[in-house]
N, C-alpha and C positions, 0 to 999 in steps of 0.2 A: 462300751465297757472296756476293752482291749486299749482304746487310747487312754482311756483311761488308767488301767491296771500299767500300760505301758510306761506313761509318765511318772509313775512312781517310783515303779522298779528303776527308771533310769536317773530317778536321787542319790542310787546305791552304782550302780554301772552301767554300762550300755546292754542292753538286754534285747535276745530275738526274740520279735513276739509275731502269731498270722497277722495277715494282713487284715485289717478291718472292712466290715463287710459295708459296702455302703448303706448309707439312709436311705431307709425305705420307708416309700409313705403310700398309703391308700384306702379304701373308702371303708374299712372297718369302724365297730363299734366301742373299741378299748383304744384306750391311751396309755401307752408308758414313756418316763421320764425318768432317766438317769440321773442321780441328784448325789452328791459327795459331801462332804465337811458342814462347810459353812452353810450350802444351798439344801441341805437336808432341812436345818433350824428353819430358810427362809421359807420353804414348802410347809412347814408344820406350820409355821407362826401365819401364813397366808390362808392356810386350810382353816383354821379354829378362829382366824377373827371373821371369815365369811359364813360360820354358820349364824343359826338366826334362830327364835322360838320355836322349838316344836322337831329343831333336828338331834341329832342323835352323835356321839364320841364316844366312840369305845376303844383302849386304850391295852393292850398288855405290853409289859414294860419290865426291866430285867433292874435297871437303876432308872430313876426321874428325881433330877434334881436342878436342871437348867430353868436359869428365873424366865426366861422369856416363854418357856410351853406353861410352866406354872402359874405365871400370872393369867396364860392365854384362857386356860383352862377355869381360873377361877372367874376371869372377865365373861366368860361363855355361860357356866351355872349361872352365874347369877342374873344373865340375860330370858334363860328361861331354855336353857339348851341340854338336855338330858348326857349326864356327862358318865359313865362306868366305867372303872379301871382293875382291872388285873394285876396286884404285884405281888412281885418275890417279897421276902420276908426280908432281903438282906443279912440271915442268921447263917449261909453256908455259900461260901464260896470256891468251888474246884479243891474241893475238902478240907478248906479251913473251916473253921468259924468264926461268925462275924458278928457285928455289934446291932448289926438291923439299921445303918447307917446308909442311905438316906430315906430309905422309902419308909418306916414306919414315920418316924419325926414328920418328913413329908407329907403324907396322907393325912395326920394328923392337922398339921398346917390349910390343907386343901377344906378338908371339913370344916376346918375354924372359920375360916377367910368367908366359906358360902353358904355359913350355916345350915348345914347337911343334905345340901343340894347337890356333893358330888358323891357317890357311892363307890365304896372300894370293899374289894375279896382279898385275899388273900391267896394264893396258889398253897394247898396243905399238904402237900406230899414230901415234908420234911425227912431225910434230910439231901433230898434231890433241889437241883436248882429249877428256876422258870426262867429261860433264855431269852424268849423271843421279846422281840423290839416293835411294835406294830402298832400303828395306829388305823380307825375305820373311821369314816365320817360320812354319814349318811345325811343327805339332805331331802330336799324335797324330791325333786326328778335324779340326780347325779349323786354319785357316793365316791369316795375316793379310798383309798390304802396307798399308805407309806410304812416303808416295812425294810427292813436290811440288816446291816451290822451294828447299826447306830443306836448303841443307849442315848437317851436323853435326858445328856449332864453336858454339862458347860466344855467336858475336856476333847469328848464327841462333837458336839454343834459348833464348837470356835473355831475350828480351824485348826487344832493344836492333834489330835490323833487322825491317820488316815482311814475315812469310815465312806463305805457306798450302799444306796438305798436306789428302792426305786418306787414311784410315785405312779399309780395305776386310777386311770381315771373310765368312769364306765356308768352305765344306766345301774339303779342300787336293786334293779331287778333280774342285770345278768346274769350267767350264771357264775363266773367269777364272784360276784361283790355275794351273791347267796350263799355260797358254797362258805366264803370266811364269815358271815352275820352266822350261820349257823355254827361253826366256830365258837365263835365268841358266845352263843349261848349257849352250848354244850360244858363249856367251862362255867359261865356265872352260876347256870341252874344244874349244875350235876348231873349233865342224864348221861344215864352206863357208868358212871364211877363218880367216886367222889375225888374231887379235881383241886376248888377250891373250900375257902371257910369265910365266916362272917368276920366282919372288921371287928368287930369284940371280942377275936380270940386273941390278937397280938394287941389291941391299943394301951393297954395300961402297963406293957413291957420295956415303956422306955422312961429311963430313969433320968432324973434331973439334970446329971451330969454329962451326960449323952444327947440330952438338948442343947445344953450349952454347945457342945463341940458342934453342931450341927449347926446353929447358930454364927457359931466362930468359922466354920467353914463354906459358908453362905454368902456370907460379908467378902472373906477376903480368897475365896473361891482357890483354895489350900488344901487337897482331898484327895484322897487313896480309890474315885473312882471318876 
């Protein structure tokens, strides 16, 4: 991570940074993978074409709008891969407010494409944001997380913003990969607060002309996220 933070900073100047600690390797049960820009998309798009029936994607997500997780995700549901997602509303951002651009239209799009084989909440605690960027992937024996700075939009995954994740691979009975599956259903199923809401409270908020734009921003990939 240091060579990495390192090689940035010195796009701007020569910068002192510690010395990096060497690779270390030995006979534990977790894996981590330091993954940046472009090689975050190739870890997503690698993770969600080797699941198979009967595995499991759970998804929270702050923007999603990159065609290559979206299609991955639609190509999975419809394989028979239980797929949940987590998103912002897109209606508040760092105290603006927003159009709900891309994730309602999105989510929308996802349900259409697998005819409502993928399931999506909504995070209700308006008018705070839902940050996190995280994807779980539970298979048979092994689960994985990838999780960092990185929305999953085109401007994040291409190469064009500097974004770092890291890629955590592990038995989906550790107690890492437990610790986040409960996570993740503390937020779908409400227990202790109510967290999120059913996809029927925002879907009919987006107006015709706010699809077009999404549409229009889709294609020629022209977007304020």
């Amino acid at each position: 991570m240091l060579k990495s933070e390192k090689a940035a900073a010195d796009t701007r100047r020569e910068t002192n940074f510690p010395d990096a600690v060497p690779r270390h390797k030995d006979n534990g049960n977790v894996q981590v993978q330091l993954v940046t820009e472009g090689k975050v998309q190739e870890a997503i798009r690698n993770e969600i074409a080797s699941t198979v029936q009967g595995d499991e994607i759970w998804l929270v997500m702050f923007y999603l709008a990159d065609r290559t997780v979206i299609e991955g995700l639609t190509d999975a549901a419809n394989r028979g891969v239980k797929a949940n997602l987590i998103l912002d509303t897109n209606k508040h951002s760092f105290g603006q407010k927003k159009t709900g651009l891309p994730n309602i239209p999105m989510a929308s799009e996802l349900i259409e494409d697998t005819d409502g084989k993928i399931d999506v909440r909504w995070y209700a605690l308006s008018p705070e944001q839902f940050h996190p960027k995280m994807m779980y992937v539970k298979q048979k024996e092994e689960a994985v997380i990838i999780s960092g700075s990185a929305n999953h939009t085109s401007r994040n995954l291409n190469n064009f913003n500097l974004e770092t994740d890291v890629k955590i691979s592990a038995a989906h009975d550790s107690s890492i990969m437990t610790e986040v599956e409960g996570y993740f259903h503390m937020l779908w199923e409400n227990k202790g607060a109510v967290f999120t809401a059913d996809y029927e409270v925002h879907d009919d908020e987006m107006a015709l002309g706010k699809r077009i734009i999404y549409t229009i921003q889709k294609l020629l990939h022209f977007t304020t996220f």
